[in-house]
C-alpha positions as CSV (number, residue, x, y, z in Angstrom):
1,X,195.5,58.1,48.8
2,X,193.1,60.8,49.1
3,X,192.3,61.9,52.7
4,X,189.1,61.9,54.4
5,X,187.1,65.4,53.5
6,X,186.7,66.4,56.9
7,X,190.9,66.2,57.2
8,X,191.5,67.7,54.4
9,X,189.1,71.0,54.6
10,X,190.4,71.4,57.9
11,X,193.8,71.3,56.8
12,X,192.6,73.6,53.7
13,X,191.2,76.2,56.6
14,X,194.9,75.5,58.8
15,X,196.8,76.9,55.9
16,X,195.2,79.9,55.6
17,X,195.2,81.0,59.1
18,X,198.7,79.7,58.9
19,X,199.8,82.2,56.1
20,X,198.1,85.3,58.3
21,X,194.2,85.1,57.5
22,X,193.4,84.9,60.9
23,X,189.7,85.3,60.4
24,X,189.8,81.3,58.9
25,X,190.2,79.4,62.0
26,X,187.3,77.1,62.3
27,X,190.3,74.4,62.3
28,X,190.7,75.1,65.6
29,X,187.8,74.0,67.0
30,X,188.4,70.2,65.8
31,X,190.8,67.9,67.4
32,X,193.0,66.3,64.5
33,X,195.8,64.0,65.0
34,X,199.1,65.3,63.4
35,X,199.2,62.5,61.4
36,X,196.2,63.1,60.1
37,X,197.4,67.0,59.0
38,X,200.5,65.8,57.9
39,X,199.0,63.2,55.1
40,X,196.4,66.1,54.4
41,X,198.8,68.8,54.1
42,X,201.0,66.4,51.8
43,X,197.8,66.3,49.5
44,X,197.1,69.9,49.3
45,X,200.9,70.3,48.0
46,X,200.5,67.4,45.7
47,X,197.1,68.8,44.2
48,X,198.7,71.6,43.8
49,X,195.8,73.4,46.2
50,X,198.8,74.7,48.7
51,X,200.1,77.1,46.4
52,X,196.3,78.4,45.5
53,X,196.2,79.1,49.2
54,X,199.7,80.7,49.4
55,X,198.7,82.9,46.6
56,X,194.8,83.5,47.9
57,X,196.3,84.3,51.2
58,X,198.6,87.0,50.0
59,X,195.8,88.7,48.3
60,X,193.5,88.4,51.3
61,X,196.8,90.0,53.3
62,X,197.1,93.1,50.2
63,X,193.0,93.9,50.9
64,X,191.0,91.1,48.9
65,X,187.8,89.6,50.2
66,X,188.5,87.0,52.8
67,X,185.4,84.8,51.8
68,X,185.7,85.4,48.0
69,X,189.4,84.6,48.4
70,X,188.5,81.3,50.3
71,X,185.6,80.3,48.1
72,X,187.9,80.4,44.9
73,X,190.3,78.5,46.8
74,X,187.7,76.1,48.1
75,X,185.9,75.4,45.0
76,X,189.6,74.1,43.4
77,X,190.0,72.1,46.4
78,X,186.5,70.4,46.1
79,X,187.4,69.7,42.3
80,X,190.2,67.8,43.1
81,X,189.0,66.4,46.1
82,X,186.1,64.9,44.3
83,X,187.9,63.9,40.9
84,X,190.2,62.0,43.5
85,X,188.1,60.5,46.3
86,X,185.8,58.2,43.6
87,X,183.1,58.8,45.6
88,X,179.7,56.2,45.6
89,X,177.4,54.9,46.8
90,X,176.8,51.5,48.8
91,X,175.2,49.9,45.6
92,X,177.2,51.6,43.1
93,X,180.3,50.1,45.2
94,X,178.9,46.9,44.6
95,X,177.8,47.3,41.1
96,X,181.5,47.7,40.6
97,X,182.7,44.7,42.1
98,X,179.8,42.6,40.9
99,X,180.8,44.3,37.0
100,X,184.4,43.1,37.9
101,X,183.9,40.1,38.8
102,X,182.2,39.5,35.6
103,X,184.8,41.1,33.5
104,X,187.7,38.2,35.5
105,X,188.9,35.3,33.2
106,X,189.1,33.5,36.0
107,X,186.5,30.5,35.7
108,X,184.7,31.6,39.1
109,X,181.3,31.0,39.7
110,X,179.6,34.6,39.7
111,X,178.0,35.7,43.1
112,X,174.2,34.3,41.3
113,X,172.8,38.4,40.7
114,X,173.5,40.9,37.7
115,X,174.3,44.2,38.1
116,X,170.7,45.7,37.3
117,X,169.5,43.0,39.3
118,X,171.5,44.5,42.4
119,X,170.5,48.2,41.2
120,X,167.2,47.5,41.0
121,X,167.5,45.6,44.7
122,X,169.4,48.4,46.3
123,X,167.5,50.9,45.2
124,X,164.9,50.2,47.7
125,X,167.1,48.5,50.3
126,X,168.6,50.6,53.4
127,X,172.2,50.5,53.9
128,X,172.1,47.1,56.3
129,X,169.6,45.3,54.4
130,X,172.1,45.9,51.4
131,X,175.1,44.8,53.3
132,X,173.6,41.7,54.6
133,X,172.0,40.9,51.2
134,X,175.8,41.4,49.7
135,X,177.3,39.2,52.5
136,X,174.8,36.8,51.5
137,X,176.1,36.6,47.8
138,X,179.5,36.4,49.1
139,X,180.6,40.1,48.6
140,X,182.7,42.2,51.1
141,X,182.7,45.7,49.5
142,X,185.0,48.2,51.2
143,X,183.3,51.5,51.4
144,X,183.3,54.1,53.9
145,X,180.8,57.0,54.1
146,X,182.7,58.7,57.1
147,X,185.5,59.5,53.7
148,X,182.8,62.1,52.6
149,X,182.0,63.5,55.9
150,X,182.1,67.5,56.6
151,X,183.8,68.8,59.6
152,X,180.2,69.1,61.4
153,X,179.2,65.8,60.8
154,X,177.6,65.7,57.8
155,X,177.3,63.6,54.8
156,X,177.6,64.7,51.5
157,X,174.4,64.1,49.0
158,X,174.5,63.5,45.2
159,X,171.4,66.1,45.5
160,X,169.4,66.4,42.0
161,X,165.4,66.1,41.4
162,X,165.5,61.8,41.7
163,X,166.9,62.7,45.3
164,X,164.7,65.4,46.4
165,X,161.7,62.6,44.8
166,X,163.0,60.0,47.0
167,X,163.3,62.1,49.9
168,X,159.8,63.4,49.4
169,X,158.3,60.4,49.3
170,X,159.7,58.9,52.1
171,X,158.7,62.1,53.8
172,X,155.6,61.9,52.6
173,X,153.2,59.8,54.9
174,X,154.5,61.9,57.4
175,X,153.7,65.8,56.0
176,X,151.0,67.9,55.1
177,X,153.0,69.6,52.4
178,X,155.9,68.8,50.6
179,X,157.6,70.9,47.7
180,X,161.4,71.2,46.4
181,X,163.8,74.1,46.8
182,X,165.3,74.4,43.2
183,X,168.3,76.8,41.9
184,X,165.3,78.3,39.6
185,X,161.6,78.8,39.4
186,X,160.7,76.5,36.9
């Protein structure tokens, strides 16, 4: 199983200091269980991302840039994090049940709503009005959105212009101005 992100990053930072690049040490301003280090640490060897460390951390320790040495190594990490972890969102967790419940043989009734039909509910729904509403249909998803958690406390965002929209207009009754920080000026 894939650990938590906050774990594993952590753990990512841990095995640099670890190795001698004592300027990565941010680890040590978070309380982590062993446990917890040792189930991340085995996933960084399995990934393979322990040995990118090993070998960024030798080239940090023969004069390479610290942060461009960590960057390389943190951008494999997030790869493989992500291609593991399966990440989604409430809805799209339930989309999946609701698609695999229609793809059993079994001679169940279905839970009486499609999948658009749930997509185009959710879509508008906040988190506890789309729990309750799955409850209702006889759906307990599991889903976790403290998996995707940084170390400070935030949650990751499939970011894009449909978020930034959605965002806006929520924001909107609320502003003045509104406009959209983008990559490029166009």
């Amino acid at each position: 199983a894939v650990p938590a992100y906050k774990t594993a990053y952590l753990a990512l930072i841990r095995r640099f200091h670890a190795a001698g690049v004592e300027e990565l040490n941010g680890h040590l301003l978070y309380a982590v269980a062993d446990s917890e280090y040792r189930a991340a640490d085995a996933w960084l060897e399995r990934t393979g991302i322990a040995g990118a460390v090993a070998a960024a951390a030798a080239d940090v320790i023969a004069g390479a840039d610290v942060d461009a040495a960590f960057d390389r190594t943190a951008e494999q990490f997030l790869s493989a994090w992500e291609g593991e972890a399966g990440l989604a969102t409430y809805a799209e967790a339930v989309a999946d049940h609701l698609r695999q419940r229609e793809a059993d043989d079994d001679g169940a009734a279905g839970p009486g709503i499609t999948v658009d039909a749930w997509l185009a509910f959710a879509a508008g729904a906040s988190h506890a009005v789309a729990m309750e509403r799955a409850r209702a249909l006889g759906l307990e998803v599991s889903w976790d959105p403290e998996l995707a958690a940084t170390p400070e406390g935030y949650y990751q965002v499939r970011g894009g212009i449909p978020y930034a929209i959605a965002k806006s207009l929520a924001a909107a009754p609320f502003a003045d101005v509104l406009w959209m920080e983008t990559k490029t000026a166009d």
